[in-house]
N, C-alpha and C positions, 0 to 999 in steps of 0.2 A: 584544190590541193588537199593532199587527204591529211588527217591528226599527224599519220606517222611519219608520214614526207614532209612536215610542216615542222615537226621537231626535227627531222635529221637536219633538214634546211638549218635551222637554228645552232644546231650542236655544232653542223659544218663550218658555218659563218663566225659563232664564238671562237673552235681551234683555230680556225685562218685568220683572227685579230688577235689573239693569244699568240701564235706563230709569229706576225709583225712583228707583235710587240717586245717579241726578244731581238728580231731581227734589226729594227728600224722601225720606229713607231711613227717617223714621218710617213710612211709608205700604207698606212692604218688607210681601210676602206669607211673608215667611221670620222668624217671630218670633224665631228664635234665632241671627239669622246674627248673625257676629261684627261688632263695630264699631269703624273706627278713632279716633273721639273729636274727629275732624278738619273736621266738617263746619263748613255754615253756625250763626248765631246762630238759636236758636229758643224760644219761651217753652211752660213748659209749667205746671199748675195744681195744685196744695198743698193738697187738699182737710183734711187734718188742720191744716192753719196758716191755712186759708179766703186764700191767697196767689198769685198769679201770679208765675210766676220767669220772668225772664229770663236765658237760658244761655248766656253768648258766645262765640264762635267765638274758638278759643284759639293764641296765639302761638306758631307751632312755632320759633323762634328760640333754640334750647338758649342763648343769650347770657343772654338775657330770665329766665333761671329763675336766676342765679347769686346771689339775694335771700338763697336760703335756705345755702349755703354760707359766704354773707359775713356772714350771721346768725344762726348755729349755738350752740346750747348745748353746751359742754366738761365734762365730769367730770374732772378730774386725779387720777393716785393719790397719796397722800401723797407716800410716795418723792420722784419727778418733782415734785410743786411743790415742795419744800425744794432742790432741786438746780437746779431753775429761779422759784428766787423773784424775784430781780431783774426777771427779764425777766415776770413776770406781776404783781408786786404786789400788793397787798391783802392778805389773811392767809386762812388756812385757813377755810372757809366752810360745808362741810357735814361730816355725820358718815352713815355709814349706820344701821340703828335701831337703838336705844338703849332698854334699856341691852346691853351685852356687843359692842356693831358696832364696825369700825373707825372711826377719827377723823381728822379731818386733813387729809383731800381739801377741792379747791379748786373752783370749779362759777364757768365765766364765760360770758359773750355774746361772740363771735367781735365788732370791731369794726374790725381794722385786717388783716386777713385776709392782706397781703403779709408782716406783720410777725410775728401771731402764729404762721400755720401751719407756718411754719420752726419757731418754738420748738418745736409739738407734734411735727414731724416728726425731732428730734433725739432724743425721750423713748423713744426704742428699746431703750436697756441701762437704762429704770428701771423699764421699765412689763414686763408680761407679755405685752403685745399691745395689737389695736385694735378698740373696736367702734365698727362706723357704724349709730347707731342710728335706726328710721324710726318718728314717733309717732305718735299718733293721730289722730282729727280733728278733738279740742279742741284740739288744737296740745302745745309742748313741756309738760305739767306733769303732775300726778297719777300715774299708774304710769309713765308714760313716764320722766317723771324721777327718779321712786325708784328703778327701776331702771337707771339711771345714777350712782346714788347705790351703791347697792348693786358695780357694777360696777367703778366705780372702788374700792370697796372691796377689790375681789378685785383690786385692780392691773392695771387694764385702762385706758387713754385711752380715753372713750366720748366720741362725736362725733353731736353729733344736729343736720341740717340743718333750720329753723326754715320751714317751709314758711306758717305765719302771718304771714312777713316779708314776704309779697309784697305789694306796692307799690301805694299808692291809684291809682298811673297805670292798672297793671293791672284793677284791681280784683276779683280773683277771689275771696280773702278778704280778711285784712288785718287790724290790732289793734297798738295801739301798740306799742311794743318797752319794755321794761323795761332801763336799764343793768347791767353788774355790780352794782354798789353798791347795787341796788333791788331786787333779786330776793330776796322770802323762803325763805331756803334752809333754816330751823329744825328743821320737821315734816316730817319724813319721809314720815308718812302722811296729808301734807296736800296743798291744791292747789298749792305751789311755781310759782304765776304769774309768768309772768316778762314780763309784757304789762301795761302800761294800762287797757285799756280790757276790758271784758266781750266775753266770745263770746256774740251775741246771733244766733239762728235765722234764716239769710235776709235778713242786713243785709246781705249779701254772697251771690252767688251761690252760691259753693261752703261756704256756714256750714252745713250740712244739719242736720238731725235725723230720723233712719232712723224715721219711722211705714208701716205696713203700705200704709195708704189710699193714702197718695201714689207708693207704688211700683204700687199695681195700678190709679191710675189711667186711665194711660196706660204702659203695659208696655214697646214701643217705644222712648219718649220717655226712659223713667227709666233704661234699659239704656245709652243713648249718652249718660246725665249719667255713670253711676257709671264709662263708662270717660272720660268727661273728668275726673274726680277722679284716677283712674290715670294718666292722661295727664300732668294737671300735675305730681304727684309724679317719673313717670319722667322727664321733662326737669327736673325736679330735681336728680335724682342723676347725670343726664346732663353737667349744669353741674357738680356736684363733681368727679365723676372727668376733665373736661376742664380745669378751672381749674388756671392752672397754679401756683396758690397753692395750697389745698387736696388736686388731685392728688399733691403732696408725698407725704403719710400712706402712699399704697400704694407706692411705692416706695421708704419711707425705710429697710424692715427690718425691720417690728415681726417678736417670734417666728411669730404669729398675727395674723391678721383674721378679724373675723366679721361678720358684717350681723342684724340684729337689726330682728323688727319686733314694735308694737304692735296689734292692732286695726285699722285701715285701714292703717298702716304695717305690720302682719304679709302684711296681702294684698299692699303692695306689692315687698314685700320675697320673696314666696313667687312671684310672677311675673319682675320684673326680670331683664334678663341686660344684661352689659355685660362684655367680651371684655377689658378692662383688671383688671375686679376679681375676677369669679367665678375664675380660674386662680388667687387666690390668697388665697382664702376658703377657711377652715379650718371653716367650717359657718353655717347659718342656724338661726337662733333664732326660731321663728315664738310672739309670747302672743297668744292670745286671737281665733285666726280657722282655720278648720275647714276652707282648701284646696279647698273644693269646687265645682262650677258652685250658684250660689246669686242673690241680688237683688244682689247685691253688684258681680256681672261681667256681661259682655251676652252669654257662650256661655260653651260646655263646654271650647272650647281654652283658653280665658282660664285653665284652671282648672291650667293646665301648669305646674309647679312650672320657673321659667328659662324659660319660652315652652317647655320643650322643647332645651334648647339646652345645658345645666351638665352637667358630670361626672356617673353616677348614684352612684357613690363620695362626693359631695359629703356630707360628714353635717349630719342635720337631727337637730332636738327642738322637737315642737310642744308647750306648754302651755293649757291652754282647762277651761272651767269646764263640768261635765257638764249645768249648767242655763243655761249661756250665753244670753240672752237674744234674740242677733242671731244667732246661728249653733247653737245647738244643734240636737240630736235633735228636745225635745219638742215636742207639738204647738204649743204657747204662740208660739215663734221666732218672730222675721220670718221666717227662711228657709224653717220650716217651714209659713204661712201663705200664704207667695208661690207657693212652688211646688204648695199641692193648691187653690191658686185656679184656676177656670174661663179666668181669663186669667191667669195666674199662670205662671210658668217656672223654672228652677232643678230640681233633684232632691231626692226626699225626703232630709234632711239626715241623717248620721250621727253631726253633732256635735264631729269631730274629724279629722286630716290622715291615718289612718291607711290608710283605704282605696286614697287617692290617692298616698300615698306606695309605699303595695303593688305598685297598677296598674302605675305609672311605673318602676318598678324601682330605687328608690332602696335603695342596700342597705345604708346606716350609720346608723338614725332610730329615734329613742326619740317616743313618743306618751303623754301625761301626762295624763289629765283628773281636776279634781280637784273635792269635794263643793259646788259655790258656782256664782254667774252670772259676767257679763260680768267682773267686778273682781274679779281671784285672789288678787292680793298682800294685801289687805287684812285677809282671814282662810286665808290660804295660804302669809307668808310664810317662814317656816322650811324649810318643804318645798320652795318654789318655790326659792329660793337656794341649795340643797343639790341639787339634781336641777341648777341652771343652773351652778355652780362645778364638778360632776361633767361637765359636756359641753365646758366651759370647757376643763380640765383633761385630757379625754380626749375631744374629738371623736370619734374612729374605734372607741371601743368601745359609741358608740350601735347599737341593736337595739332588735328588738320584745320581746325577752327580757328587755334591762334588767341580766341577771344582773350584771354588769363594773361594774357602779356601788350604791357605801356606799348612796345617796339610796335607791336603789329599794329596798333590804332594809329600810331605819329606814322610810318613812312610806308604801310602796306595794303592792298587792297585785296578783297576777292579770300575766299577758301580753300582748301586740298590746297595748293601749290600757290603760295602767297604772293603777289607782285610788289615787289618793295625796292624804294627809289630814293635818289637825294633830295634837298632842295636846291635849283638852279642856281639861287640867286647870287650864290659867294661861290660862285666857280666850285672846280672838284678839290676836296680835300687832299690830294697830291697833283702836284702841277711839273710835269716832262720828271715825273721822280723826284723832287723836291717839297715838300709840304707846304699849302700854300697859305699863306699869312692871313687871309681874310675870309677862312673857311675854318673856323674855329672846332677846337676837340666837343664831341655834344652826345653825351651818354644815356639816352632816355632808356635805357633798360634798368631794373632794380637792382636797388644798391640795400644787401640785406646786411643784417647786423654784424659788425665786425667779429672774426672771433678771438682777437688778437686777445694777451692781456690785458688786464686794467688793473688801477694804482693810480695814483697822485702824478697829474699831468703836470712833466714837466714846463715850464715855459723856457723857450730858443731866446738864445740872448740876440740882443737889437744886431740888424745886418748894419756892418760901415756901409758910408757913401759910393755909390757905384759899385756894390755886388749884383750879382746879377745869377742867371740860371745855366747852367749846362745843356747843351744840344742845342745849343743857334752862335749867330756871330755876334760874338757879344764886347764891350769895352770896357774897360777900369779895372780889370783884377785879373787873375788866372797863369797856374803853372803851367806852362806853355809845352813843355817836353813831357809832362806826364798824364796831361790833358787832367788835373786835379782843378775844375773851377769851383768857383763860389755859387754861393744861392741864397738869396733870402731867407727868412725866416719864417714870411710866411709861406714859404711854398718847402721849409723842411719839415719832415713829418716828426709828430711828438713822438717822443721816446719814452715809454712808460718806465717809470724805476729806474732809468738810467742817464748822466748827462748826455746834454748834448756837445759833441765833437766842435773843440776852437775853430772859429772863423780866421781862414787865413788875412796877412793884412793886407789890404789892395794898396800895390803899387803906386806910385805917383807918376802923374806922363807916361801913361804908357795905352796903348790899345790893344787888343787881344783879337784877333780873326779864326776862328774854329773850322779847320776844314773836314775832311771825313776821314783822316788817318793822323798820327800826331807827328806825321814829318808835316803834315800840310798846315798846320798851324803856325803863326807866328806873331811876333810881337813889333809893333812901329811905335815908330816915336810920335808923340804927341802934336807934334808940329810940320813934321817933314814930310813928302811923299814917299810914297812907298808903290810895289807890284806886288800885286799876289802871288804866289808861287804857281810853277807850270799846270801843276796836278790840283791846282784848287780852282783851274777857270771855271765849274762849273757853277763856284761861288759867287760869281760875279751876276749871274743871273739872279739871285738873292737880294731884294730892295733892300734889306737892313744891309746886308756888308757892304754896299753901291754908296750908301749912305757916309761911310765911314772915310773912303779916300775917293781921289777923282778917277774916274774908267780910264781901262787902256786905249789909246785909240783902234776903232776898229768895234769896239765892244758892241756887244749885238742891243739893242732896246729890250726892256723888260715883253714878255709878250702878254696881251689878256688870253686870257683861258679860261674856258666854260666846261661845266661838265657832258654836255653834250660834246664839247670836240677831246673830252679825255676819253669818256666812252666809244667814241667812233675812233681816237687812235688807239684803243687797247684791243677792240675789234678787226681791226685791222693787219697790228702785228700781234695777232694771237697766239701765232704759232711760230713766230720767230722769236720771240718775247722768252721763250723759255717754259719747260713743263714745271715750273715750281711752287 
């Protein structure tokens, strides 16, 4: 073919995709061109849900998105809420797991956003730093907010914009909000809903559930949905760092900022750029998504760590599960099913960030896979919080070597793409979603120098007989109706410069059982029999509350559990489990 027939070809080919593209850019002869998520309304069909969706053309108005800003779930560290209890109220609310986790941290719903994010934007000398965390796409709960749990353990204000807040006007997704006061913050390694209503498949345009079918459909069609999910999120976080309530956080001072994503929040967190926050990002946290061109994004650019745009000094640590269900290797994947489809696209998956961290030149990243699927924390946690306290702690000594960090010698082997595992012998640290008592909290990642203030350490006045700690089933003390328990003293944190908060006085005869909401708690008498309430059976499976009164007939036996049978059931229900 000659030069000039080889350009007109060219020129011809550009106006006939140009042409589509005002017409219907599903109908693009270019499968893989990239898509801005911006077009018209278009329905397309859910062969695995037998459903027609409706996709609607989405509000570019970064105003429109400030839902999830104004409705954000807070992790507090101890420290900072005793130094700012006034101004938040309520009492100390979560623990991270238990037993041996810290205690004490406070977990709210953003409500008044002019008022509170001044408070968190002052928590600069108590905290260690800031993480802006992005969740999944059951919204804030399950690992998303255990690891905010967890983070604020290590002293960090985690800040997670609540993108299920969007508004029935909108209607993109949506689900009731849960108050402070409502949210079960108990179980750690439970769902921590902070929502009303159920995330139901499709009540909502953007409620998804990733089946293979419906992405090889129409190939096209499902590539300019998944970047309208992207979409919606980046003008998400476009409204926090504009809001000039919330933009507060990055300019207040913290030591650190990091950006942290889950699952759909890991990919959006692994694209994003935005010119106010990446210069002052001390690293990205990507769980449980493998950075790759996949069903996930609608081209290979998409697959640019920052578009392309962030420092390559920036340090990363990806964690992901070497049987991840959405994104791994093996052939089972969605990813890996989309892409050696006939109409399928994406690249044979490699399961993990390491490739594309290579490519791109990114030269401070640690890559973690570890023996499980989609949900890491559950039979992963000790290693996972140890390898994340170690990046915490020392961003810039991330590598494909790993050498520079305690985590990678205690639970990981091998280079470029680390294999990192529990130990067997005390079962997995959450047991059927419950944490399990003989798999104690174990943080071998560095613990650097506080940056909190210092002053003359107060001493906690003595605990009465039978106080005890908040997040387990506990006896001898506690407000029953506003879940306000006691705790020891040595397990409350010093308060520099300021007293510490009266010890309420524990009841006489009475026993206290702590379920995961504050109707499911209650109080028995010292002597009598009692039942648990309908909505706390899952208490019962708990040795310590089994302890406290005699089972109901019928009650199931304690079961053993191994981390081997948590990781082959999380394996298994990987993708019914939830994208979160």
């Amino acid at each position: 073919m000659g030069l000039l027939a080889l350009c007109c070809c060219f020129l011809f080919s550009a106006s006939a995709v140009a042409i589509s593209d005002m017409k219907d850019i599903h109908k693009s002869t270019k499968p893989h061109q990239c898509l801005s998520g911006e077009g018209e309304e278009f329905s397309m069909y859910m062969p695995a849900h037998n459903k027609n969706v409706t996709v609607p053309k989405l509000s570019l108005n970064v105003g429109d998105y400030a839902y999830a800003a104004d409705n954000a779930l807070v992790a507090v560290p101890a420290s900072c809420y005793w130094q700012f209890q006034a101004q938040l109220g309520y009492a100390p609310n979560i623990a991270d797991r238990q037993p041996g986790g810290p205690r004490g941290m406070f977990y709210f719903r953003i409500s008044n956003p002019e008022k509170e994010y001044p408070v968190l934007a002052n928590m600069t000398r108590c905290a260690k730093g800031l993480v802006l965390s992005m969740h999944g796409t059951s919204g804030a709960m399950w690992q998303s907010t255990s690891m905010a749990f967890m983070l604020a353990g290590m002293e960090y204000v985690t800040v997670m914009p609540d993108s299920i807040a969007n508004p029935d006007s909108m209607g993109y997704k949506g689900r009731g909000l849960r108050a402070t006061g409502d949210i079960p913050t108990t179980n750690y390694c439970g769902k921590i809903d902070p929502y009303t209503t159920e995330f139901v498949t499709w009540a909502n345009p953007f409620n998804y559930k990733t089946k293979v079918e419906n992405v090889l459909e129409d190939t096209n069609k499902y590539r300019d949905y998944v970047q309208r999910v992207y979409l919606i999120r980046k003008l998400e976080l476009d409204a926090f760092i504009s809001s000039p309530s919330s933009s507060q956080l990055l300019t207040a001072g913290f030591p650190k900022i990091f950006l942290f994503g889950r699952s759909e929040g890991a990919m959006v967190a692994q694209r994003y750029y935005h010119a106010d926050l990446h210069p002052k990002l001390a690293g990205l946290i990507l769980s449980g998504w493998s950075c790759e061109f996949n069903y996930f994004l609608s081209c290979a650019a998409d697959a640019m760590l920052c578009g392309g745009k962030c420092d390559k000094s920036l340090p990363v640590v990806n964690v992901i599960g070497a049987s991840d269900g959405f994104f791994g290797a093996q052939d089972s994947s969605v990813a890996a099913k989309v892409a050696s489809a006939p109409n399928g696209y994406g690249v044979p998956p490699t399961g993990n960030c390491l490739a594309a961290l290579e490519e791109q030149g990114f030269t401070h990243s640690t890559v973690v896979k570890f023996p499980t699927g989609h949900s890491i924390m559950y039979s992963e946690d000790n290693a996972l919080r140890s390898i994340v306290s170690d990046f915490l702690a020392n961003p810039d000594a991330a590598s494909f070597a790993g050498e520079k960090w305690a985590s990678i010698g205690e639970f990981c082997t091998g280079d470029g793409v680390h294999e990192c595992g529990e130990d067997e012998a005390a079962g997995p640290p959450c047991e059927d979603y419950r944490p399990n008592p003989q798999n104690a909290n174990k943080n071998l990642g560095a613990s650097n120098d506080s940056t909190t203030d210092s002053c003359a350490e107060v001493t906690a006045p003595a605990c009465p007989a039978g106080c005890v700690t908040p997040g387990e089933p506990i006896t001898g003390a506690g407000n029953v109706a506003s879940r306000h328990l006691l705790f020891s003293a040595s397990l409350q944190p010093s308060q520099p410069c300021e007293e510490q908060p009266a010890l309420m006085t524990c009841p006489a005869g009475c026993t206290v059982v702590q379920g995961d909401r504050p109707k499911e708690n209650m109080m028995l008498s010292a002597g009598g029999p009692a039942k648990f309430l309908k909505k706390s059976k899952q208490m019962q499976r708990d040795p310590k509350a089994r302890e406290l009164l005699e089972p109901e007939p019928g009650l199931e036996k304690v079961r053993v559990w191994t981390v081997a049978d948590e990781r082959a059931r999380l394996m298994s229900n990987d993708l019914d489990h939830g994208e979160n």
